[in-house]
C-alpha positions in Angstrom: 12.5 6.8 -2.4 12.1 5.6 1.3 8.3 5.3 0.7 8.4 3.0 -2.8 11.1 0.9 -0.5 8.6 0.5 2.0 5.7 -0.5 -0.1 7.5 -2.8 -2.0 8.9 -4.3 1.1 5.0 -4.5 1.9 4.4 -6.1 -1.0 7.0 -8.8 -0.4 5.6 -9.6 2.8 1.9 -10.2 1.7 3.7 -12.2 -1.1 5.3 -14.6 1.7 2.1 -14.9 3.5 0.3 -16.0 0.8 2.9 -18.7 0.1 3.0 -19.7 3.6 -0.9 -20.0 4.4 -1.0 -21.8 1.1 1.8 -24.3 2.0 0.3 -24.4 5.1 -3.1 -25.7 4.1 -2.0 -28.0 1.8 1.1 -29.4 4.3 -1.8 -30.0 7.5 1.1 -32.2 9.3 -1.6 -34.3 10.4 -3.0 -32.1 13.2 -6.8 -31.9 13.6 -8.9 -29.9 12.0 -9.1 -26.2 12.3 -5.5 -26.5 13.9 -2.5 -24.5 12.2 0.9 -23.4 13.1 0.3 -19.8 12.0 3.6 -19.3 9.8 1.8 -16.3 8.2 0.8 -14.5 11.5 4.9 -15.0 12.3 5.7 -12.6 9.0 3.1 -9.8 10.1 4.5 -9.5 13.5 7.8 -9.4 11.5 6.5 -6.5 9.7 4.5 -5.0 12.2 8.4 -4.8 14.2 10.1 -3.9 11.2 7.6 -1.0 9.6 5.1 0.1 12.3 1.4 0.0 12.7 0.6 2.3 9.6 2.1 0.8 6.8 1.5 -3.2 8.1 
């Protein structure tokens, strides 16, 4: 039960980066180009903390 909890916790998280690289991209905030804020990076190092190395 722990392990289909994890991967769907996974799952959620890729779910959120998506959403945020998207939003991301489209909401530039007028900085130049090639520059972003990272929002997505910020949820992998959440789950990288939260789950380990193996499962993020």
């Amino acid at each position: 039960m722990k392990d289909t909890k994890n991967i769907a916790l996974a799952g959620l998280f890729v779910a959120i980066m998506l959403i945020l690289g998207y939003l991301e991209k489209i909401l530039s905030l007028g900085m130049g180009y090639g520059i972003k804020l990272g929002l997505s990076n910020c949820v992998l190092l959440l789950c990288l903390y939260w789950f380990g190395v193996p499962l993020s």
